[in-house]
DSSP file (Angstrom, degrees, kcal/mol; ACC not computed):
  #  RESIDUE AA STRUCTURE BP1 BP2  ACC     N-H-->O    O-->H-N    N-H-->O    O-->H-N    TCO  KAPPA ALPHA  PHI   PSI    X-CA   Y-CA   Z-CA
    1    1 A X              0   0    0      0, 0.0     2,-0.4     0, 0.0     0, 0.0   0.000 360.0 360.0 360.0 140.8    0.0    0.0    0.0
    2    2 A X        -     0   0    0      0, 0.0     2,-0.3     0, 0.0     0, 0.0  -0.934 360.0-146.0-124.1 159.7    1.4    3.3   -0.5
    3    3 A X        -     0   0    0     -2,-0.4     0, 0.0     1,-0.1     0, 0.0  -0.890   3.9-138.5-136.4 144.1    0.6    6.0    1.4
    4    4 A X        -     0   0    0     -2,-0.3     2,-0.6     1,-0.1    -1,-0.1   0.085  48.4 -63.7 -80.5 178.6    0.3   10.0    0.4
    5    5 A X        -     0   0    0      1,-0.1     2,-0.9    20,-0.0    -1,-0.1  -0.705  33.0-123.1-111.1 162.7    1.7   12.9    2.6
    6    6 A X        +     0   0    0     -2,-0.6     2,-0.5    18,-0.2    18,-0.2  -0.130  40.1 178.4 -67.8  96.2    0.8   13.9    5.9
    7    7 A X        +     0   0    0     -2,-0.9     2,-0.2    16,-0.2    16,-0.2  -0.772   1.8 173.2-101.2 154.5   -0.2   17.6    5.2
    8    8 A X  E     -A   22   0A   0     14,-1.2    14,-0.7    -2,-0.5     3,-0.1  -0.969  37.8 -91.9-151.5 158.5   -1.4   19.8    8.2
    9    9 A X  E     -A   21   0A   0     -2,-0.2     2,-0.4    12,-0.2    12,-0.2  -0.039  46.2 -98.5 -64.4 167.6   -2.2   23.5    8.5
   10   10 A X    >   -     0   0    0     10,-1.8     3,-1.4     1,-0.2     4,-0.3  -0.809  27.7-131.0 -80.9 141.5    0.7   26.2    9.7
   11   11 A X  G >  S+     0   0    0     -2,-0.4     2,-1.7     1,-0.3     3,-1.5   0.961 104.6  65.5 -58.4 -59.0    0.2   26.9   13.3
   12   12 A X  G 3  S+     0   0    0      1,-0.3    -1,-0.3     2,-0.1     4,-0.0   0.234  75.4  85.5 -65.7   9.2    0.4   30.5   12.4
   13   13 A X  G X  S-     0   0    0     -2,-1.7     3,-0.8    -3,-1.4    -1,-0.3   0.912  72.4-159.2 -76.6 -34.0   -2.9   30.6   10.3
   14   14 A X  T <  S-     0   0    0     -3,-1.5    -2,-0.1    -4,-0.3    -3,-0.1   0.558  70.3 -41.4  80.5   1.1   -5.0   31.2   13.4
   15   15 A X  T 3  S+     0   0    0      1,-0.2     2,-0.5     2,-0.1    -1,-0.2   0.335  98.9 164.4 105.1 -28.1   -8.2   30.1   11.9
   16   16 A X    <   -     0   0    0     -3,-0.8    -1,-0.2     2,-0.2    -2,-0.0  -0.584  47.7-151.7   6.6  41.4   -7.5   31.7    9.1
   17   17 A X  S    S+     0   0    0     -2,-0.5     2,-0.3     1,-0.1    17,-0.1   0.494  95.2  64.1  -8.9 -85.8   -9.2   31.1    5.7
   18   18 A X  S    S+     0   0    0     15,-0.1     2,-0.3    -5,-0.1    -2,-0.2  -0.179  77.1 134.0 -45.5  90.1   -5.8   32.2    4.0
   19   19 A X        -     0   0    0     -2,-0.3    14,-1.6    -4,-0.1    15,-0.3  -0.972  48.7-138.6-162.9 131.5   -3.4   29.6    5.1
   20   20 A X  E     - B   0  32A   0     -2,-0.3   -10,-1.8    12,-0.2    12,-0.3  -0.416  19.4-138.2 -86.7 152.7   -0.6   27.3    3.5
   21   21 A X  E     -AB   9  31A   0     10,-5.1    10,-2.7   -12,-0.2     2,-0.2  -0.825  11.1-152.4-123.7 159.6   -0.2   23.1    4.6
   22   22 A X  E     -A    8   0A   0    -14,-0.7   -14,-1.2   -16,-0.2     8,-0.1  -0.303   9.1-168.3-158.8 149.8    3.4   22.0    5.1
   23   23 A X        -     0   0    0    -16,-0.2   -16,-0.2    -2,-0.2     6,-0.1  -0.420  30.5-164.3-127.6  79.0    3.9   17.8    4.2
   24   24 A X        +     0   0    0    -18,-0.2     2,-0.3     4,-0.2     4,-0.2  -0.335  34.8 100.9-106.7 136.7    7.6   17.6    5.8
   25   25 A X  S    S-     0   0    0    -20,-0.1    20,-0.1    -2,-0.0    -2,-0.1  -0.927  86.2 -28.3 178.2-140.9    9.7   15.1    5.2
   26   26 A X  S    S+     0   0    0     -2,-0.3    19,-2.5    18,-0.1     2,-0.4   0.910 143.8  21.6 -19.0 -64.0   12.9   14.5    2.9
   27   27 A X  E    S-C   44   0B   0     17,-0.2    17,-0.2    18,-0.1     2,-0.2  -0.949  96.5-136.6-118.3 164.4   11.6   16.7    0.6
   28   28 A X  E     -C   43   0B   0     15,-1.1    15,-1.5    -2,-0.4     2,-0.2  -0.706  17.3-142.9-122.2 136.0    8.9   19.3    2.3
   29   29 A X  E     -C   42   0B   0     13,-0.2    13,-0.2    -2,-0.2     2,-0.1  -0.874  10.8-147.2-127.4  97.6    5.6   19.9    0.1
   30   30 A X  E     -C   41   0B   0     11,-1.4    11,-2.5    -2,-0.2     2,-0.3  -0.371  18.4-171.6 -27.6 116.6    3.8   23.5    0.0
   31   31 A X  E     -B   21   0A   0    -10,-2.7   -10,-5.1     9,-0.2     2,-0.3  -0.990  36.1-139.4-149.2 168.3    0.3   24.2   -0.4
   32   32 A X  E >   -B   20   0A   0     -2,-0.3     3,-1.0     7,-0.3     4,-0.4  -0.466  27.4-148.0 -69.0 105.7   -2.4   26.4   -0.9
   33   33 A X  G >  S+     0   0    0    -14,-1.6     2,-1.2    -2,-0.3     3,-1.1   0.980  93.1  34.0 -67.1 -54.1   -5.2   25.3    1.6
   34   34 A X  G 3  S+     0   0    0    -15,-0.3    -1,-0.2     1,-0.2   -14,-0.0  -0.165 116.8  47.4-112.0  74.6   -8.0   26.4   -0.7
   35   35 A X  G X  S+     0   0    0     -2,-1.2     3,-4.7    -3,-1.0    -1,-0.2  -0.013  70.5 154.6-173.5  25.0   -6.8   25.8   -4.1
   36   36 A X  G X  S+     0   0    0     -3,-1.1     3,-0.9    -4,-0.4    -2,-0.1   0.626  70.9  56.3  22.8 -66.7   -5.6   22.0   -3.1
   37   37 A X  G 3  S+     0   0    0      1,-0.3    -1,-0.3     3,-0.0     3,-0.1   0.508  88.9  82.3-107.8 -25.0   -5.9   20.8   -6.8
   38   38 A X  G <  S-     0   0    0     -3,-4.7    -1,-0.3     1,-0.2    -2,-0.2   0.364  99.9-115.2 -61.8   5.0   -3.5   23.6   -8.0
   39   39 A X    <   -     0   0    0     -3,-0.9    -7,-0.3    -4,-0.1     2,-0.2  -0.488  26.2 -79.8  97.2-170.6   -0.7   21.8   -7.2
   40   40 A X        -     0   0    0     -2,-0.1     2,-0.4    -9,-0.1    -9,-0.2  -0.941  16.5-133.9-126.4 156.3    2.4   21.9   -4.7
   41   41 A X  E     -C   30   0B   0    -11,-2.5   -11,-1.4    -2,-0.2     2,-0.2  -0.953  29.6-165.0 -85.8 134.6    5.9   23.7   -4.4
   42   42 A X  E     +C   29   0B   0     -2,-0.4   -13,-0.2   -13,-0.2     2,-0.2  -0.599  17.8 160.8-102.2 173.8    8.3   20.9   -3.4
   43   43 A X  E     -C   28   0B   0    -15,-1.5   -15,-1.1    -2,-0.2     5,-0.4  -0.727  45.6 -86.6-171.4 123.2   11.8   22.0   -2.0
   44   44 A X  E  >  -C   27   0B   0    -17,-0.2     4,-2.0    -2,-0.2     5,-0.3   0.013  36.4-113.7 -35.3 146.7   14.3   19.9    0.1
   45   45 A X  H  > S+     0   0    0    -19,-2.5     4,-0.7     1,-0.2    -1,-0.1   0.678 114.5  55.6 -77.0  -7.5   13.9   19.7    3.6
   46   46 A X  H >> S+     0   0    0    -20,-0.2     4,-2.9     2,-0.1     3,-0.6   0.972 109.8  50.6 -49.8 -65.1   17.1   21.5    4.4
   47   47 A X  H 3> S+     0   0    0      1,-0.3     4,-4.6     2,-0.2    -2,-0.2   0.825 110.7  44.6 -27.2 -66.8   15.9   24.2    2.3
   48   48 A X  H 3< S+     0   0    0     -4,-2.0    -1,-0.3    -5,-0.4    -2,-0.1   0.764 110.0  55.5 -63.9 -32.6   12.6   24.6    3.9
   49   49 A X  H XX S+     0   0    0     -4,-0.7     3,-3.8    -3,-0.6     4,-1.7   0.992 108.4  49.7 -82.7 -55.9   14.0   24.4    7.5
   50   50 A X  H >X S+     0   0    0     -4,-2.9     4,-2.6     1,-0.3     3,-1.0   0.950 112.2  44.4 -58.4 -46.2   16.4   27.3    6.7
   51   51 A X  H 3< S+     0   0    0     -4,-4.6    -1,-0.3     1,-0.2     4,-0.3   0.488 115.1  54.0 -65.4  17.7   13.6   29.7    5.2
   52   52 A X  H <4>S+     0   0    0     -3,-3.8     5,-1.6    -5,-0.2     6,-1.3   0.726 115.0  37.6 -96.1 -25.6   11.7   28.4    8.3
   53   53 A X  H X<5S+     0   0    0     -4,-1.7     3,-0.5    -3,-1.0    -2,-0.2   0.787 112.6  53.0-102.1 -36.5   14.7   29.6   10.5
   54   54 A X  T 3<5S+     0   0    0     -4,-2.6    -1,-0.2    -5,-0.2    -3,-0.1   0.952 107.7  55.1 -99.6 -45.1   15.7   33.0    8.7
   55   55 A X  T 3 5S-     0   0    0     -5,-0.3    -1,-0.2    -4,-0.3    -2,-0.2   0.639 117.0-115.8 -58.4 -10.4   11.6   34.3    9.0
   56   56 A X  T < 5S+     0   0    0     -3,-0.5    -3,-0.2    -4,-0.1    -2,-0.1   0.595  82.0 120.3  97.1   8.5   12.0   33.7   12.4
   57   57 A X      < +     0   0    0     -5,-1.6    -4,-0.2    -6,-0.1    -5,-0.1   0.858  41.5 108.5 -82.7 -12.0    9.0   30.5   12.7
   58   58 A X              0   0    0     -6,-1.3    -9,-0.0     1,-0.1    -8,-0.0  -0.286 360.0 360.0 -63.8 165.3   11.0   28.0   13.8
   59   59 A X              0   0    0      0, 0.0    -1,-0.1     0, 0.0    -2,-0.0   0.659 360.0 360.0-116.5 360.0   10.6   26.9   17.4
């Protein structure tokens, strides 16, 4: 069986309509919460952890 990836909101949405999902793992997958079906940005998970770290989200 194969199995898809785990996407969940950004903490930082609030409630948000307007809010990105995060699927992290090797390579970390960006999306659009309500436009799904429009596709993803993929980017290595180094990558993604340093623009996580230089905007100041990481925790």
């Amino acid at each position: 069986m194969v199995y898809g990836p785990e996407w969940h909101k950004s903490s930082y949405s609030a409630g948000s309509e307007n809010c990105v999902e995060v699927a992290e793992g090797r390579v970390t997958g960006v999306r659009d919460t309500q436009y799904r079906n429009l596709g993803r940005l993929d980017v290595p998970a180094g990558e993604w952890a340093a623009l996580v770290t230089s905007v100041g989200m990481a925790e």
